[in-house]
Structure formats: structure tokens, C-alpha cells
C-alpha positions in Angstrom: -121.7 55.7 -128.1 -125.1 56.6 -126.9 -126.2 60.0 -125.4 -126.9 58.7 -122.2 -123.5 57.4 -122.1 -122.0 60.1 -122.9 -124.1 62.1 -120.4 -123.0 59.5 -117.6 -119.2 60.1 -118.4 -120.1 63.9 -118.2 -121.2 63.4 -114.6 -118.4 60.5 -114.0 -115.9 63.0 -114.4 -116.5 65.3 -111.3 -116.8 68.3 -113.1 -120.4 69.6 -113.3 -122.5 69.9 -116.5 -123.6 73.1 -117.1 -126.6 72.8 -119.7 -128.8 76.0 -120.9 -131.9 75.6 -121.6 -133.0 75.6 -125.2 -136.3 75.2 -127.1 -135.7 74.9 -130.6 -132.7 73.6 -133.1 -131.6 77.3 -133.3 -131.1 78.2 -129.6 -129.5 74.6 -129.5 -127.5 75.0 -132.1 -125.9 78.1 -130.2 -125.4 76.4 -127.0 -123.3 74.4 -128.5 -121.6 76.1 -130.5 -120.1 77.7 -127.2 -118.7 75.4 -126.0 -121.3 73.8 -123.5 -121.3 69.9 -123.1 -125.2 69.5 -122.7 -128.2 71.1 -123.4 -131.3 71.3 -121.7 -134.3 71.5 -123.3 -137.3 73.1 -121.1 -140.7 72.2 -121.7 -141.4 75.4 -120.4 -139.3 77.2 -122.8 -141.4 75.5 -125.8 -144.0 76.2 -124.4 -143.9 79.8 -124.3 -142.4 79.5 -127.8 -145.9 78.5 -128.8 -146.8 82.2 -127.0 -148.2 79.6 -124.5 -147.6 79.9 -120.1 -145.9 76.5 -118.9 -149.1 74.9 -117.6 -149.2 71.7 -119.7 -150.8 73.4 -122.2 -149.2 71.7 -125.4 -149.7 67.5 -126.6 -147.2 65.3 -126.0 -146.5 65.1 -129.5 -145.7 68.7 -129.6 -143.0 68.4 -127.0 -141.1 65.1 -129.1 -141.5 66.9 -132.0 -139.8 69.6 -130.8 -137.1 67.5 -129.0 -136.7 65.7 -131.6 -135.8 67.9 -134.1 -132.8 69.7 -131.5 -131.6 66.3 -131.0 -130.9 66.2 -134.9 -128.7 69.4 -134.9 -126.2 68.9 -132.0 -124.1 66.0 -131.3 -124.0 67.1 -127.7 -126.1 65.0 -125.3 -129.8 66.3 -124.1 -131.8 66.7 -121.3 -135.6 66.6 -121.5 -138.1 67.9 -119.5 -141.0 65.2 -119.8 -143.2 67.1 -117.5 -145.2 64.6 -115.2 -144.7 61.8 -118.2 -148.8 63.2 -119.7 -151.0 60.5 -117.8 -150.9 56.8 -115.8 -148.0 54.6 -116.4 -148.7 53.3 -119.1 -148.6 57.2 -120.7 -145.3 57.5 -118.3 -144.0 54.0 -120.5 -144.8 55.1 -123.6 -143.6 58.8 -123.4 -140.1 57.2 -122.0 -139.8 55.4 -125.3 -140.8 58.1 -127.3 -138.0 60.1 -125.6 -136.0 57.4 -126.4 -136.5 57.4 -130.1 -136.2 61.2 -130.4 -132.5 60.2 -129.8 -132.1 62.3 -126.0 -129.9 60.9 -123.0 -131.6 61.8 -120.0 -135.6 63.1 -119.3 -136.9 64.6 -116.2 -140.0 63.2 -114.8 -142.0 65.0 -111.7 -144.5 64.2 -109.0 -146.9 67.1 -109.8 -150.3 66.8 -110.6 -151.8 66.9 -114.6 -151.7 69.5 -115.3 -148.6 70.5 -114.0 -147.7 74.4 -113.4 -143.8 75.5 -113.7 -141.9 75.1 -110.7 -141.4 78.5 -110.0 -144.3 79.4 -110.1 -147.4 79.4 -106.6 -150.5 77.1 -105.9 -148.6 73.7 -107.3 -150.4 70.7 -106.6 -148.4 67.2 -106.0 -149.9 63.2 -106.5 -148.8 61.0 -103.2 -145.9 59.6 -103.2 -146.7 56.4 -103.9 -148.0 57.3 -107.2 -145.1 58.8 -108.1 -143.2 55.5 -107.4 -145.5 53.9 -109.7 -144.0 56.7 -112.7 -140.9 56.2 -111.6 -141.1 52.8 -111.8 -143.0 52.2 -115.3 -140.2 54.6 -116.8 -137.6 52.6 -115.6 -139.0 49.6 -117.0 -139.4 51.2 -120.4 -135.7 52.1 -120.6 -132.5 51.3 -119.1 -130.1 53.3 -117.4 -127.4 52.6 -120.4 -130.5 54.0 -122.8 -131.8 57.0 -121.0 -131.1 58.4 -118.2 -133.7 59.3 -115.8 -134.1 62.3 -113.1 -136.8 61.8 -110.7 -138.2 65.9 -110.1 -140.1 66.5 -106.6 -141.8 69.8 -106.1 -143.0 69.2 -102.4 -140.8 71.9 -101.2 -143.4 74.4 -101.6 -146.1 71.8 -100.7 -145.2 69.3 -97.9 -141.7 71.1 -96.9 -138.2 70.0 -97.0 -138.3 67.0 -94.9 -140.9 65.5 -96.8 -139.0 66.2 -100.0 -136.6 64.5 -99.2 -137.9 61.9 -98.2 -140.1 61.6 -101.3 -136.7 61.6 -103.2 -135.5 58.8 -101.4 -138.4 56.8 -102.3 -138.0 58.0 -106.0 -134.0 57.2 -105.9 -134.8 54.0 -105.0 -137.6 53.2 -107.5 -135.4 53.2 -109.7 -134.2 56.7 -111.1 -130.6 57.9 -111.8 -130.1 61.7 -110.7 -132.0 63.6 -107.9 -133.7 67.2 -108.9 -135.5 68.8 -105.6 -137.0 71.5 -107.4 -137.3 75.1 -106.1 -135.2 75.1 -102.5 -135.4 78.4 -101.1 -132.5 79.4 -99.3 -128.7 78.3 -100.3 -129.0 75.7 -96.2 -131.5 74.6 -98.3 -129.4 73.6 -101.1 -126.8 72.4 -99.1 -129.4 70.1 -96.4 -130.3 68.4 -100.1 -126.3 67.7 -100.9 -126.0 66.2 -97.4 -129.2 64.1 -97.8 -129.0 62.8 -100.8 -125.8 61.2 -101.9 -126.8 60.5 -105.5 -125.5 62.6 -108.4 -127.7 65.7 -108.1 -129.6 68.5 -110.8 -130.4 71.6 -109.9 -132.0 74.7 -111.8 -130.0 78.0 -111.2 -131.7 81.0 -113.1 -132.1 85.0 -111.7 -135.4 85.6 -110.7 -136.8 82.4 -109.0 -137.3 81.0 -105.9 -133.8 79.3 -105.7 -130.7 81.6 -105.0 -127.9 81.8 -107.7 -124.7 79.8 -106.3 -121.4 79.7 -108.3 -121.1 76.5 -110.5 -118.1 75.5 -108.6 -119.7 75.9 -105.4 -122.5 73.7 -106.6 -120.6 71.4 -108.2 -118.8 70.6 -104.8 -122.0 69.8 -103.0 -122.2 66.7 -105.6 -124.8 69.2 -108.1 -123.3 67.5 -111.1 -126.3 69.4 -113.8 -127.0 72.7 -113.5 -129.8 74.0 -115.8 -130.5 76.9 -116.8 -133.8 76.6 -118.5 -135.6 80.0 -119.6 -132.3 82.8 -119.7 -131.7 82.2 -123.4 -135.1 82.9 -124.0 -135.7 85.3 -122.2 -132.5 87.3 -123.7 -134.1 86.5 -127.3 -137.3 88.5 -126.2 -136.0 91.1 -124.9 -133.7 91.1 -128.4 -137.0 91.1 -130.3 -138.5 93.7 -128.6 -135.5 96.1 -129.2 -135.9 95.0 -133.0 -139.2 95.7 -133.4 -138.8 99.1 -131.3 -136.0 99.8 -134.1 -138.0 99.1 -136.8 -141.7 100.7 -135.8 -139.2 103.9 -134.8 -137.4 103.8 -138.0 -138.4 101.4 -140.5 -135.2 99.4 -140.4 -132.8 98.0 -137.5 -130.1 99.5 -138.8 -129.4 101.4 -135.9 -128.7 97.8 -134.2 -126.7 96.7 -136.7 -123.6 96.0 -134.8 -126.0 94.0 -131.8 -127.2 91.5 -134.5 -125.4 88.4 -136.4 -124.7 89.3 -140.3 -126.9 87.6 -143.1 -123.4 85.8 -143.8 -122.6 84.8 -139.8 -126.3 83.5 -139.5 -125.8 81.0 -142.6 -122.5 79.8 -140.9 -124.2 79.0 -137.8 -127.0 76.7 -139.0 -124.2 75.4 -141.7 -126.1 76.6 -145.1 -122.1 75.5 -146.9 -121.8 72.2 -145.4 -125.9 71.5 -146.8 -125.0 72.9 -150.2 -122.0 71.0 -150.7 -123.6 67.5 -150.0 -126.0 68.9 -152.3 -123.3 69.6 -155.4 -122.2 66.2 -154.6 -125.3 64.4 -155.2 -125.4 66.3 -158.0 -122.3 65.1 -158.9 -122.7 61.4 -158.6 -125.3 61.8 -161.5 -122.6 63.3 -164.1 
């Protein structure tokens, strides 16, 4: 079954995907190993993984790389953030079928201008709507719903207002794209003025420390939010892991006062499956006797 089947029986089933944001094979691998049905993979999060601020900084072929090489570790379905698809349509058509190779089910494409600043953060910019039609609709014809999924992302909350967003996402909706994501609303009437609006399956980003209040999954889920992201917490944990490490270790030469807060030598080998890789390997070997 494709990924973007599997995604659409995720959101079929009423229950909401809850998907973490992740930026490299590791972080995915993690996710979901917990148990999560999705992940989410931030182009923010990469970004800063490069030591880089989310401001369209890196090549598309740095993203797909990326992407592509989380998409080879889980068997979960992923979520891409395609930015504002890195040009005109043609660029929008030809980074939809990259997406497409790189194996994910859905990709999130936005109405921002190149380059595009995160959507938490002040001073964003947006093209007109019509433009954003036009990515909308070069996407779609690059791939089809039953290939990959797409999410039309407006940021004209912070630009144009509420209304206007809306409206904007209408337009989008009907271009052609699959699930709604309003980025950044401000206050949970907000949130809820979206639900009522928009009757499409919905995504919305839920992380402390942004624009957007935190609301309860199930809360969300019954306003029809059937993906919830949460794109930069994992990351954000990992720093501030790091840090503590390499406090540890400047303090004391070691980390072995953190010993208990860290994974074993022998735990992180299970997670990225060093057994399973050496057994495939001993039976290669094998096939030569």
C-alpha cells in the first residue's frame, strides 16, 4: 500500500494523527519506535540541524536528501514540509515529484514569498492569492491524491487577517489540495472560527512557545484537526540534552555523572538495529560457503 494511503486511512478513521517533527533518520527512528503513526518532518528542523535559522537557507536538494533518507528507516507514513515548493510552477512540479520519489505520503506547500521565514516567526511576506493557486495547481497535476497527499499552508493570518485566510484557503481547497493548514491562529476562537469554516480534513501545528495556543489532542481532534504536528520539540529537547553533555564533560571530563539520563552503548545499537544489519550480513556471507 502506498504512504499516502496509508496516511488517508489514518485521517479516515476519525482519530487524529499526532506526528512529531523529526529531521534526521535518528529522531525518526524514535518517533516511531513510540508508538506514533506518522512523522513529520520540518524543514525547519533540518534546517537548524545544518546550525542554519529556517529562512530558506538550504537547496532543495538538501531537503530530499534529507527526507529521503528518514523515509528509508520508518515504515510509518511522512509528512513533508516543502516550503513554498523553491520557485514558479514548474519548480512547484518538479519538487512534487521529487517528494514523490523520496517515497513520503503527504507534503506541505505554502503561499509565502521565496524566501520564506518560519511561521512563527514576525515580518512574513505572502504572494497573491492567485499565485498561489497556480502552486497549488501545478502540484496537483504532478501527483495524484492516491500518490501524495497535499496540504495547502496559508500564512495570511499575520498578514491579511483571518477572514482573508480563509478565504485564501478556500481558493487553495478547491485548486485542488487535500488537507487545510491555516498556519499560526492566535487565539483557541481562532482555531475553532477555522474548524467551522473549513470543512475539509484539517492540520494544525501545536508546539509551547508560538503564536498558537496548546489545545488537547482530543479537543482538536473534535474540531475535524485530523494532523497535529509538532515540528521543533524533539529538537529542541536534543539541544538542550547536548548542552547538559557537554556541561558534563567540560566540568569533568566525562558524562558520567549523566549516566543514568543517556541510552547505553548496547540500547543505542538496538534502536538503529546494528543485529538485524549484521545478520543479513552473516547471511550473505553464508550463501558463498
Amino acid at each position: 500500500m502506498r504512504t499516502a494511503k496509508k496516511l488517508s486511512n489514518l485521517i479516515s478513521s476519525g482519530k487524529a494523527v499526532v506526528a512529531p517533527g523529526t529531521y534526521d533518520a535518528i529522531s525518526a527512528l524514535l518517533t516511531e519506535q513510540a508508538g506514533f503513526p506518522a512523522v513529520y518532518v520540518s524543514g525547519g528542523a533540518i534546517a537548524r540541524s545544518y546550525g542554519l535559522p529556517d529562512l530558506n537557507l538550504l537547496s532543495t536538494g538538501d531537503i530530499i536528501g534529507r527526507v529521503a533518507s528518514i523515509v528509508d528507516r520508518v515504515s510509518i507514513p511522512v509528512i513533508a514540509d516543502a516550503d513554498t515548493g523553491y520557485g514558479g510552477p514548474l519548480n512547484v512540479h518538479r519538487t512534487m515529484r521529487q517528494f514523490l520519489a523520496a517515497g513520503v505520503a503527504a507534503v506541505h506547500l505554502e503561499d509565502q514569498e521565496f524566501p520564506k521565514r518560519c511561521g512563527h516567526y514576525d515580518d512574513k511576506s505572502i504572494v497573491s492569492c492567485a499565485e498561489m493557486v497556480q502552486r497549488i495547481k501545478a502540484a496537483r497535476d504532478a501527483v495524484s491524491p492516491e500518490e501524495l497527499l497535499i496540504i495547502a499552508r496559508t500564512d495570511a493570518i499575520a498578514v491579511e487577517g483571518l477572514d482573508a485566510a480563509l478565504d485564501r484557503m478556500s481558493r487553495y481547497m478547491e485548486a485542488g489540495a487535500d488537507i487545510a493548514f491555516v498556519e499560526a491562529p492566535e487565539t483557541v476562537e481562532q482555531i475553532e472560527l477555522i474548524a467551522r469554516r473549513l470543512p475539509q480534513p484539517k492540520l494544525i501545528n501545536m508546539f509551547a512557545g508560538g503564536k498558537t495556543p496548546m489545545m488537547p489532542t482530543g479537543n482538536l481532534e473534535k474540531l475535524g484537526y485530523m494532523i497535529v504536528i509538532i515540528p521543533s520539540d524533539l529538537q529542541r529537547a536534543s539541544i538542550a540534552a547536548m548542552q547538559k553533555a557537554l556541561q558534563a564533560i567540560a566540568r569533568d571530563g566525562s558524562t558520567a555523572s549523566l549516566a543514568k539520563e543517556m541510552v547505553s552503548f548496547a540500547q543505542r545499537e538496538e534502536i538503529v538495529g546494528t543485529r538485524a544489519f549484521l545478520e543479513r550480513d552473516r547471511s550473505y556471507a553464508a550463501s558463498l560457503a
